[in-house]
C-alpha positions as MATLAB code, in Angstrom:
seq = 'XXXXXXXXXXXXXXXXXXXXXXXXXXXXXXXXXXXXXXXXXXXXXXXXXXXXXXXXXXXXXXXXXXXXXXXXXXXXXXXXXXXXXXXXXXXXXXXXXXXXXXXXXXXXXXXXXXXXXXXXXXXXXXXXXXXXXXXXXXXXXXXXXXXXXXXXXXXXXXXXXXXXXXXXXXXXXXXXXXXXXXXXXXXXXXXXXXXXXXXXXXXXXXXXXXXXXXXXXXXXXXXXXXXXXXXXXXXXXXXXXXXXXXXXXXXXXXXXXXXXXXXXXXXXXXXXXXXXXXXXXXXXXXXXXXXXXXXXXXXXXXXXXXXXXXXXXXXXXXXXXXXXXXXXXXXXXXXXXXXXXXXXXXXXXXXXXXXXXXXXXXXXXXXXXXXXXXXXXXXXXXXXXXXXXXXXXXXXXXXXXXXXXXXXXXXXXXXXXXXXXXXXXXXXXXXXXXXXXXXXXXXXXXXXXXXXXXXXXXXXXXXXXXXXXXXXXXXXXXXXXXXXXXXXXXXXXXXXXXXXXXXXXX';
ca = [
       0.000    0.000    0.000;
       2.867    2.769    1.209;
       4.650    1.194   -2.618;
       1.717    2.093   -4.386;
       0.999    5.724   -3.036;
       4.758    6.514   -3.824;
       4.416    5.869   -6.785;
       1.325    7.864   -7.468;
       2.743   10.649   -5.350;
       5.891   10.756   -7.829;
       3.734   10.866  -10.613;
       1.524   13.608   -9.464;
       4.929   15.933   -8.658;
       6.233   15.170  -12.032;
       3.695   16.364  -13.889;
       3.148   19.827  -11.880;
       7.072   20.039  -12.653;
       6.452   19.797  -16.489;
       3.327   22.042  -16.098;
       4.899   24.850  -13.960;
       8.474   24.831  -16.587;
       5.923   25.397  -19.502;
       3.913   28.181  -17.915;
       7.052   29.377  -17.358;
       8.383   28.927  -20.907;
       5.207   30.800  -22.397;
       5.100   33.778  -20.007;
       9.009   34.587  -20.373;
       9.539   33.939  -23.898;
       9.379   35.644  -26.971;
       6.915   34.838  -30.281;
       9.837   33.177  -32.053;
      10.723   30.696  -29.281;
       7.504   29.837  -28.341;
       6.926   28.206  -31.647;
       9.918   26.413  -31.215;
       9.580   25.413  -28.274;
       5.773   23.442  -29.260;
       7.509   20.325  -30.489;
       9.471   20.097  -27.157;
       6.317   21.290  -24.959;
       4.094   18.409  -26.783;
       7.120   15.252  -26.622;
       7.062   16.296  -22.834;
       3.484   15.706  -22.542;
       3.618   12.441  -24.336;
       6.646   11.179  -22.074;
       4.617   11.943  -18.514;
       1.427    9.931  -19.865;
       3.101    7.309  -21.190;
       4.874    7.206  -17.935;
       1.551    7.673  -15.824;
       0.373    4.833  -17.907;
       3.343    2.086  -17.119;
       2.885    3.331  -13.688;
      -0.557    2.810  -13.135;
      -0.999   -0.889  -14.902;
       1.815   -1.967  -12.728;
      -0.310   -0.989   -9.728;
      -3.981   -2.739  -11.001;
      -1.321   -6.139  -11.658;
       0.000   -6.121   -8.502;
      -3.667   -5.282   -6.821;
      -5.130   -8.204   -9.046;
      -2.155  -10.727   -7.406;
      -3.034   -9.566   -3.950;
      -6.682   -9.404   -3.674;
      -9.274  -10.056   -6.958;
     -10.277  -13.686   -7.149;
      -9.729  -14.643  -11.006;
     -13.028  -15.636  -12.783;
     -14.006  -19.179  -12.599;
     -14.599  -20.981  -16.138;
     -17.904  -22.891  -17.004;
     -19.693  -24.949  -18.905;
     -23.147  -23.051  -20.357;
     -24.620  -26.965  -20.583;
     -23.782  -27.816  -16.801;
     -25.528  -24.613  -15.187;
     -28.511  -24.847  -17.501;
     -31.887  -23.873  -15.931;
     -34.273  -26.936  -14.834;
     -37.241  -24.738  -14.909;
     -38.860  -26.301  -17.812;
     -41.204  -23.697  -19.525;
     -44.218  -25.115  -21.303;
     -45.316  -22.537  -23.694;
     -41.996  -23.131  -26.004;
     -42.590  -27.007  -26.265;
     -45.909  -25.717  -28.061;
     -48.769  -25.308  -25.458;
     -51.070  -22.882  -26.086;
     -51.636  -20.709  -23.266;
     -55.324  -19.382  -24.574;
     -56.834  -23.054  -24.444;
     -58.210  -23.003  -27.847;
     -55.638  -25.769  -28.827;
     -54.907  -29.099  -27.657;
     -52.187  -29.029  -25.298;
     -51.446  -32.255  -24.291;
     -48.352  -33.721  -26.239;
     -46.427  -30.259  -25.814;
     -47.423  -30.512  -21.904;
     -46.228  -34.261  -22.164;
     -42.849  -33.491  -23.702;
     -42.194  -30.732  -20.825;
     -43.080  -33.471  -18.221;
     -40.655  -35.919  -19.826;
     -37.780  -34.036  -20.128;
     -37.810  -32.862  -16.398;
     -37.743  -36.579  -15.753;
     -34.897  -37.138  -17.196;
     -32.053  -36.923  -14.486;
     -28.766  -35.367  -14.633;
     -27.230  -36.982  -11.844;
     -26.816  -40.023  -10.163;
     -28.938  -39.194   -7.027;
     -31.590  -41.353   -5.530;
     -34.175  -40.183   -2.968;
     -35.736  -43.926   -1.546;
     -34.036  -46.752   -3.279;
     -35.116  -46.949   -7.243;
     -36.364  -43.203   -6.988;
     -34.279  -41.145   -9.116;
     -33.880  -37.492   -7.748;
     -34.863  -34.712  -10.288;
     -32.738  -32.414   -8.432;
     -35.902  -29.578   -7.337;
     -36.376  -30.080  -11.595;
     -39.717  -27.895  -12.208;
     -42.475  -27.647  -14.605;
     -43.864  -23.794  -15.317;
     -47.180  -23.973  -16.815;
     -46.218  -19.581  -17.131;
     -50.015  -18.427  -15.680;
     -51.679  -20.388  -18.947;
     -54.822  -22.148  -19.133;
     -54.022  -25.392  -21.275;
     -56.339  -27.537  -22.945;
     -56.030  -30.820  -22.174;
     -57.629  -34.081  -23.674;
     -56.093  -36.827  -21.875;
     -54.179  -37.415  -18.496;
     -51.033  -35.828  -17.861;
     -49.563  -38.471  -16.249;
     -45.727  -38.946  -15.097;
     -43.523  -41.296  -16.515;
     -43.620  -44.368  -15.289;
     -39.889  -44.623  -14.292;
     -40.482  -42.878  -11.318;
     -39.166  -39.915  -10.075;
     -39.058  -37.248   -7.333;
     -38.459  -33.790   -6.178;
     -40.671  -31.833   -8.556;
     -42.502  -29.437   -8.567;
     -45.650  -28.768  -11.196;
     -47.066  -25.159  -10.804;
     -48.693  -21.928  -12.132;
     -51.630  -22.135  -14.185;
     -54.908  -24.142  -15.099;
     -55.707  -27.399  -16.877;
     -58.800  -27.640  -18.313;
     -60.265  -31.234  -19.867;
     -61.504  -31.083  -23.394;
     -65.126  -32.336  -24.110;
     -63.617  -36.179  -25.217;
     -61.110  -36.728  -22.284;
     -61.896  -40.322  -20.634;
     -64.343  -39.965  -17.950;
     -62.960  -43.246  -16.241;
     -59.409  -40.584  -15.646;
     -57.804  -37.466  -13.986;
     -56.028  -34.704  -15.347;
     -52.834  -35.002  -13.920;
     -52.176  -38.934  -13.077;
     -49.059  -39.614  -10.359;
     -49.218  -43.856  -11.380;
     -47.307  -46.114  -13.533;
     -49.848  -48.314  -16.356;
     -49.938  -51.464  -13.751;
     -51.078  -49.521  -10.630;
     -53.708  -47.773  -12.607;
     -55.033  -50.832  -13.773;
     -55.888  -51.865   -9.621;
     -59.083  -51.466   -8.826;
     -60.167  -49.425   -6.027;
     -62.439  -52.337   -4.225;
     -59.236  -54.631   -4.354;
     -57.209  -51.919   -2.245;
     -60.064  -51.362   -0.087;
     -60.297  -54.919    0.913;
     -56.848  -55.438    1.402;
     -56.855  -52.190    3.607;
     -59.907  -52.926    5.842;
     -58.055  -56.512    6.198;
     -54.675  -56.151    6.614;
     -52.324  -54.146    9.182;
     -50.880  -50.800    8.508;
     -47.441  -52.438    7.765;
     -48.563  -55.045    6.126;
     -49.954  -52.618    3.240;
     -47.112  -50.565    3.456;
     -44.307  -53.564    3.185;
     -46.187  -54.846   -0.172;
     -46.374  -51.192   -1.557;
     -43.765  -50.076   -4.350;
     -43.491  -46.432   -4.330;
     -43.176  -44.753   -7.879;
     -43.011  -41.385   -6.650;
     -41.577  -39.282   -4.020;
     -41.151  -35.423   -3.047;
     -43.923  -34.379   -6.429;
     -45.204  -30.664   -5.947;
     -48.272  -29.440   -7.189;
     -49.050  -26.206   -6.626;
     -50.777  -22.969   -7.141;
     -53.320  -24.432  -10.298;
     -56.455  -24.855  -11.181;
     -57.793  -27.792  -12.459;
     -61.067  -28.104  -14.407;
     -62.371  -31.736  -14.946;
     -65.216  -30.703  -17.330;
     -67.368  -33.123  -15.466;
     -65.179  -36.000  -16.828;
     -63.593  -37.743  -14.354;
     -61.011  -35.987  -11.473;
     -58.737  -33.919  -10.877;
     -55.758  -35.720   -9.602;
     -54.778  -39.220   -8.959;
     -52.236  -39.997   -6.693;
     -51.181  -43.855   -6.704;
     -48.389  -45.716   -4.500;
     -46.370  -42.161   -4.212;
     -44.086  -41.272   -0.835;
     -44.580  -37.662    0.315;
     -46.795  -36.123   -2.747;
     -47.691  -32.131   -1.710;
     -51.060  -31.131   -3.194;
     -51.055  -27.088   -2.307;
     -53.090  -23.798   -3.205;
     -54.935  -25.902   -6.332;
     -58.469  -24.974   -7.381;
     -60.075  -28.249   -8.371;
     -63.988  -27.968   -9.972;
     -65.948  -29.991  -12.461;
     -65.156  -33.728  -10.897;
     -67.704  -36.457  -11.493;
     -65.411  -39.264   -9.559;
     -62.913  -37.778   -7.143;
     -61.873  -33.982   -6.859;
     -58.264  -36.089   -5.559;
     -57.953  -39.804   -5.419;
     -54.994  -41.096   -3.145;
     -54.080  -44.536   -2.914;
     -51.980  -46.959   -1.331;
     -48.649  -45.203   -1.159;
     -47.623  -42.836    1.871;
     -47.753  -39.575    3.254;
     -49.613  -37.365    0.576;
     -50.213  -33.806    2.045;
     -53.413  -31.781    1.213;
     -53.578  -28.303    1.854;
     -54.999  -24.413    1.385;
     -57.902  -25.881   -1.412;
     -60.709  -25.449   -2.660;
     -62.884  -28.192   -4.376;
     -65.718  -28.606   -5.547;
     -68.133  -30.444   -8.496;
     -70.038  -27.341   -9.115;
     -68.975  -24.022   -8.421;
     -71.232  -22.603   -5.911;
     -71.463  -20.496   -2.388;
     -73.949  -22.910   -0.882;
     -77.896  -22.621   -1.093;
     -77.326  -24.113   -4.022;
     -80.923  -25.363   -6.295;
     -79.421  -28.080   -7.612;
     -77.557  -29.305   -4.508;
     -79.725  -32.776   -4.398;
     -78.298  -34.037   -7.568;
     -74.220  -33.261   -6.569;
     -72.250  -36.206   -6.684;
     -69.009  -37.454   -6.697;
     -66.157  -36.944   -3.899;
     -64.085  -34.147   -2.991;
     -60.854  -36.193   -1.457;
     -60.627  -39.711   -1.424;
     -58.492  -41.330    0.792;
     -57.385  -44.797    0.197;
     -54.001  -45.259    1.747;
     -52.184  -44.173    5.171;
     -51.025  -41.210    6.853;
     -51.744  -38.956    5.175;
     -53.044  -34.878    5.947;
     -55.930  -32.692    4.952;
     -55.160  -29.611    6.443;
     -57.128  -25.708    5.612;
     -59.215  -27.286    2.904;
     -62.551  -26.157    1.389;
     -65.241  -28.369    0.033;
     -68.210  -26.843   -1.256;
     -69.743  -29.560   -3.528;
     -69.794  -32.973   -3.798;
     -71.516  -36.078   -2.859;
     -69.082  -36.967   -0.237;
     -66.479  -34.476    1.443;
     -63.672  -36.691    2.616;
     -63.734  -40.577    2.584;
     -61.429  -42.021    4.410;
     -60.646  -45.966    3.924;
     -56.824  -45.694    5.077;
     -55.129  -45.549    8.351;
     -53.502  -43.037   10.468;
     -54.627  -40.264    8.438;
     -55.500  -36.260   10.078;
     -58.102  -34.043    8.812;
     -57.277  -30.151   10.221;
     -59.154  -27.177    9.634;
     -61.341  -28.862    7.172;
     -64.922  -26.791    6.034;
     -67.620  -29.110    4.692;
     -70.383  -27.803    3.047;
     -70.533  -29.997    0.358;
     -73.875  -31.259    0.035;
     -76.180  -31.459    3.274;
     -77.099  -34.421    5.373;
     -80.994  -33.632    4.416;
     -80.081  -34.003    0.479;
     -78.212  -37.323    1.476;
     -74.695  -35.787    1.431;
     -71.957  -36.443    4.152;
     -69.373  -34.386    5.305;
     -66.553  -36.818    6.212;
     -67.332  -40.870    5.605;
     -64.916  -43.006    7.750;
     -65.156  -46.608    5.875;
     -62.430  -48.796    7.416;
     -64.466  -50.890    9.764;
     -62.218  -51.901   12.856;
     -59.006  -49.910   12.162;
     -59.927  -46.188   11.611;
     -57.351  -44.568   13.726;
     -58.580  -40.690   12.381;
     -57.830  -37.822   13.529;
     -60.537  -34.857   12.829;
     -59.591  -32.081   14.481;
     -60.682  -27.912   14.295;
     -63.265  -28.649   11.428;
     -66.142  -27.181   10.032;
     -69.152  -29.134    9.752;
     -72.087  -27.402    7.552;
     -74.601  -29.068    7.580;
     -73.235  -32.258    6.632;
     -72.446  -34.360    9.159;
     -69.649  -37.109    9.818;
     -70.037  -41.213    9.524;
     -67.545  -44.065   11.114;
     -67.794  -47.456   10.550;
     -67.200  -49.267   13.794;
     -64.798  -47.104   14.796;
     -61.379  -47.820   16.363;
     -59.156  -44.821   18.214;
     -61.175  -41.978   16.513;
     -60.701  -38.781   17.935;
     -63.246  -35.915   16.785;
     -62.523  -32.757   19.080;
     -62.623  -28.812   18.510;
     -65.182  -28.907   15.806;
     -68.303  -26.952   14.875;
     -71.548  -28.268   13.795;
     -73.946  -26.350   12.162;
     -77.270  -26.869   10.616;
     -78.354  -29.819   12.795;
     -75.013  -31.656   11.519;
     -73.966  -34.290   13.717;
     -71.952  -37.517   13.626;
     -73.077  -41.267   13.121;
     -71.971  -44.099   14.380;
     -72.586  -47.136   12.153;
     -72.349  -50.486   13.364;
     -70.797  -53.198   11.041;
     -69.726  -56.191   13.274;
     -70.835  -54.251   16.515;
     -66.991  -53.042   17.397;
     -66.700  -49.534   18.952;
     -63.036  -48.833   20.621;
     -61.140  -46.151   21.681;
     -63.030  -43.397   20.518;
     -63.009  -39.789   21.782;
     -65.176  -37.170   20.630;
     -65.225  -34.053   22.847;
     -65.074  -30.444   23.229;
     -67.065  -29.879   19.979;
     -69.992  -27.455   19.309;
     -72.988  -28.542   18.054;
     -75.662  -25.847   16.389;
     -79.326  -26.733   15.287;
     -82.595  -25.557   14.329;
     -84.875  -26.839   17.599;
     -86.072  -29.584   15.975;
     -84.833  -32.243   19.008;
     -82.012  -33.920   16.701;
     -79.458  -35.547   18.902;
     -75.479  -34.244   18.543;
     -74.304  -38.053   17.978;
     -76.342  -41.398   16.708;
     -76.082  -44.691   16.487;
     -76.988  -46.947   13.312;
     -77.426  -50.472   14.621;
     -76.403  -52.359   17.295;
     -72.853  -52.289   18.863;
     -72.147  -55.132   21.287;
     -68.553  -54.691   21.688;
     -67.926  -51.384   23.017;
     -64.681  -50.396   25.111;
     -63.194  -46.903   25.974;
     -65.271  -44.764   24.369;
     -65.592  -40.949   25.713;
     -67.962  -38.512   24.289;
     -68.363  -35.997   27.051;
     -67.773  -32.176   26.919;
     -69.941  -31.170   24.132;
     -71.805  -28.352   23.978;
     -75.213  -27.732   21.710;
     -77.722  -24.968   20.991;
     -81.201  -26.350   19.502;
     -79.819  -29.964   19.485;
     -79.814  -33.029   22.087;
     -76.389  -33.452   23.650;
     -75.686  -36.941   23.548;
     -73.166  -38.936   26.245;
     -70.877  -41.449   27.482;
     -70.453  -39.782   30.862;
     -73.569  -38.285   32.454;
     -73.918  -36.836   35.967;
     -77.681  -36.487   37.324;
     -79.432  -34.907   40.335;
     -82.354  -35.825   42.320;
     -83.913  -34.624   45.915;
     -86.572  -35.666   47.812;
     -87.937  -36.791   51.476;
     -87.933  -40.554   50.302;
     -86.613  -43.963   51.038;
     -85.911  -44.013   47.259;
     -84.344  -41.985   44.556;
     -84.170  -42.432   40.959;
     -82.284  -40.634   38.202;
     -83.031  -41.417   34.760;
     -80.357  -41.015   32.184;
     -81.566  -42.267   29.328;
     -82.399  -38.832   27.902;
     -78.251  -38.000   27.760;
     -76.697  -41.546   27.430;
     -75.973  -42.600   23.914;
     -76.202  -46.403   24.413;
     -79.392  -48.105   25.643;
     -79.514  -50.127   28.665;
     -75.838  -49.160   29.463;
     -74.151  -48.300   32.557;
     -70.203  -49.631   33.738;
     -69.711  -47.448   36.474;
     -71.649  -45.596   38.629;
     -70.648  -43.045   41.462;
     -73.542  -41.294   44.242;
     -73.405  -39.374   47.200;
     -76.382  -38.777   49.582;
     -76.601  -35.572   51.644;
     -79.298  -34.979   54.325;
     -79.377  -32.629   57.114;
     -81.252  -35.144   59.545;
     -79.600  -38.164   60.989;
     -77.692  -39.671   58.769;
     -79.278  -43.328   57.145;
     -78.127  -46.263   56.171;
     -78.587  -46.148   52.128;
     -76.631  -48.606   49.110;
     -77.176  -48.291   44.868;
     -80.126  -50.944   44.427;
     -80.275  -50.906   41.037;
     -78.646  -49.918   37.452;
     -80.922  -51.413   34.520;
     -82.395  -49.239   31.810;
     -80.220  -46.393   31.991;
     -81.430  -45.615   35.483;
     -79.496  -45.493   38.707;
     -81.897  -46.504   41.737;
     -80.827  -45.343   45.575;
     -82.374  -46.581   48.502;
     -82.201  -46.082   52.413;
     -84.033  -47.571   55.581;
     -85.615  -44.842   56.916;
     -87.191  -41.980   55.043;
     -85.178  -38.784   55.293;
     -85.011  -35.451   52.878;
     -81.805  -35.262   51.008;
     -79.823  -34.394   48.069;
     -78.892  -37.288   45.753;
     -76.239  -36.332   43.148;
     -75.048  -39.619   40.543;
     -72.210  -40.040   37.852;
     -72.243  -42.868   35.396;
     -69.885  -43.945   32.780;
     -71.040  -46.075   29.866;
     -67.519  -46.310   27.919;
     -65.745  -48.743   29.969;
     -66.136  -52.317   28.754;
];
């Protein structure tokens, strides 16, 4: 540094030297000498820059040696984008052309991988590889679906698909399955799921996909078929999408693991509710055939069915149902896995459309709102209730005496089962737990709890106190039969009979 400002310091005095000798030379000489003297004055000049010069690129070399990092080489091919734009493989952004091949070619390209990485073993990693559908609305007339070598860590995003008037109606419009696992029907899963154990399903299950992205589209099914199909896939996000038009499923998952649903909307008909035709909806908004998987802050505004569940382990957060109500035959959330729910429905939205388990097993409904007169069914298959919790809810209704939970059939194995906390407003709360009050100067006292008891002719466990202010009797529980609790003493005295009962425990 002190090298380098000597140097500029010397250059800076030599040329006020040569600057002050020619002011000189013009001011003291005469006419004839200062034309002679404009050859020397001009060679003078020319020596100090081209000194300045040599000076100065000596000082930018040695600065480059000591402190700029030399620019790296590379190879145009090697940082090449992996955002794969569809509009110049030929889609047409207006939707007045067919779209599909020129969507197809995008898809296959970003499946082809430029590394050697795997994500699970035989799942080739994409490397965050994404597919830009550039705000467009593409016209589609058959499934975009992925290759069927598999893949993962993709993302699909940014604009709307929309199925032309001859796509299959059997199909969806974007398809996450290989040829074989589209072929499986969805009864054969079904059965194998409501027969065999979580792990069992999962250790026969060959995933296909894993890490897939879609995101921020809208996807109109034309009323033929669904939206999107999600088959034997590992940890599929489904975010932000608009899905309308469905005659099947809005989204259809199955088998596979972990598929995330959340901030949606869906819907077969696009409506706000109060809909005239709202009778004749059909179809279901998510279907969910396999295990663990989430529904979380997702709207459902038409269909026949909301949410059916026939896997295991799954969560349902924040979910608003008003897809068709309970009085047109519609259902909220359908829980068809008869003997191994294990569901989660938590913080939902019930609109008048209510919720249905098959003999359910550790079900757990809490911090949910009913409204409308919606409530939840129990529906006895082989009579097994077990470890079921539904509490802390809210229940609103019209005044019309319908009761907050009911039973369909008859249920002869039941075992930890607590429904107790509820609250309801022109509805019949409806128990496990019940605690009762009766007074009187008697030998007897009665409390009847078949009015808040869900299950007839049930009691496990019963609890009293007796409180008199005159000498104190000998009194014993005489009887439980009927959903009644009978009290008795030996001598008549006034008091204050308070009783809690328990029908959950087996």
């Amino acid at each position: 540094m002190e090298v380098s400002m000597g140097r500029k310091s010397f250059v800076f005095s030599l040329f006020m030297g040569l600057l002050a000798s020619l002011v000189v030379i013009h001011v003291y000489c005469d006419d004839s000498k200062i034309v002679g003297l404009s050859s020397r004055y001009y060679d003078q000049m020319n020596q100090m820059q081209g000194l300045k010069t040599s000076l100065f690129r000596r000082d930018l070399i040695s600065i480059a040696h000591s402190s700029v990092t030399p620019t790296p080489s590379y190879d145009p091919q090697v940082l090449s984008t992996r955002v794969y734009h569809v509009i110049p493989y030929g889609a047409d952004p207006t939707g007045k052309t067919d779209s599909t091949k020129a969507l197809l070619r995008a898809i296959s390209d970003a499946f082809v991988s430029v590394n050697d990485k795997v994500l699970m073993q035989g799942i080739k990693d994409l490397g965050g590889a994404e597919i830009h559908l550039q705000g467009g609305s593409y016209l589609i007339s058959s499934p975009l679906r992925l290759p069927s070598s598999g893949g993962g860590n993709l993302l699909i995003h940014g604009g709307t698909l929309r199925a032309s008037d001859d796509f299959p109606t059997n199909r969806y419009l974007i398809e996450l399955s290989t040829s074989a696992s589209s072929a499986l029907s969805t009864t054969k899963v079904k059965k194998q799921s409501a027969h065999s154990s979580m792990e069992e399903n999962l250790s026969v299950s060959s995933y296909t996909y894993e890490d897939i992205t879609i995101k921020d589209l809208m996807l109109d099914s034309n009323y033929r078929g669904g939206g999107i199909s999600v088959i034997n896939s590992l940890r599929t996000t489904i975010d932000n999408c608009y899905i309308v038009h469905f005659t099947t499923n809005g989204v259809l998952v199955q088998s596979g693991h972990e598929t995330y649903i959340r901030n949606s909307f869906l819907g077969q008909h696009i409506t706000a509710g109060g809909d005239h035709n709202e009778r004749n909806f059909s179809g279901t908004g998510i279907n969910l055939m396999g295990n663990d998987n989430a529904v979380t802050d997702v709207i459902i505004f038409s269909a026949q069915i909301g949410v059916m569940v026939s896997g295991q382990a799954n969560v349902l957060t924040g979910v608003h149902c008003y897809n068709k109500a309970t009085g047109w035959g519609g259902t909220g959330i359908y829980l068809r896995l008869p003997g191994l729910t294990q569901t989660r429905i938590i913080n939902c939205y019930m609109d008048y459309t209510g919720i249905v388990a098959e003999d359910p097993v550790q079900l757990h409904i809490s911090n949910s709102f009913f409204l409308g007169d919606a409530f939840i069914v129990l529906k006895s298959i082989k009579g097994v209730i077990n470890g079921v919790n539904i509490v802390d809810n809210m229940f609103s209704g019209s005044g019309k005496g319908i009761d907050i939970v009911q039973i369909n059939g008859n249920f002869g194995n039941i075992d930890q089962v607590v429904i107790d906390r509820n609250n309801a407003r022109g509805m019949n709360l409806k128990a496990t737990v019940a605690r009762g009050f009766t007074q009187g100067n008697e030998t007897s006292w009665s409390v009847d709890f078949n009015r808040v008891l869900l299950f007839p002719n049930r009691i496990r466990h019963v609890q009293y106190s007796l409180s008199t202010s005159e000498s104190f009797p000998n009194h014993a529980l005489r009887n439980v039969s009927g959903n009644r609790v009978l009290v008795e003493s030996n001598v008549a005295v006034p008091a204050d009979v308070y009783v809690t009962v328990d029908q959950g425990l087996n």
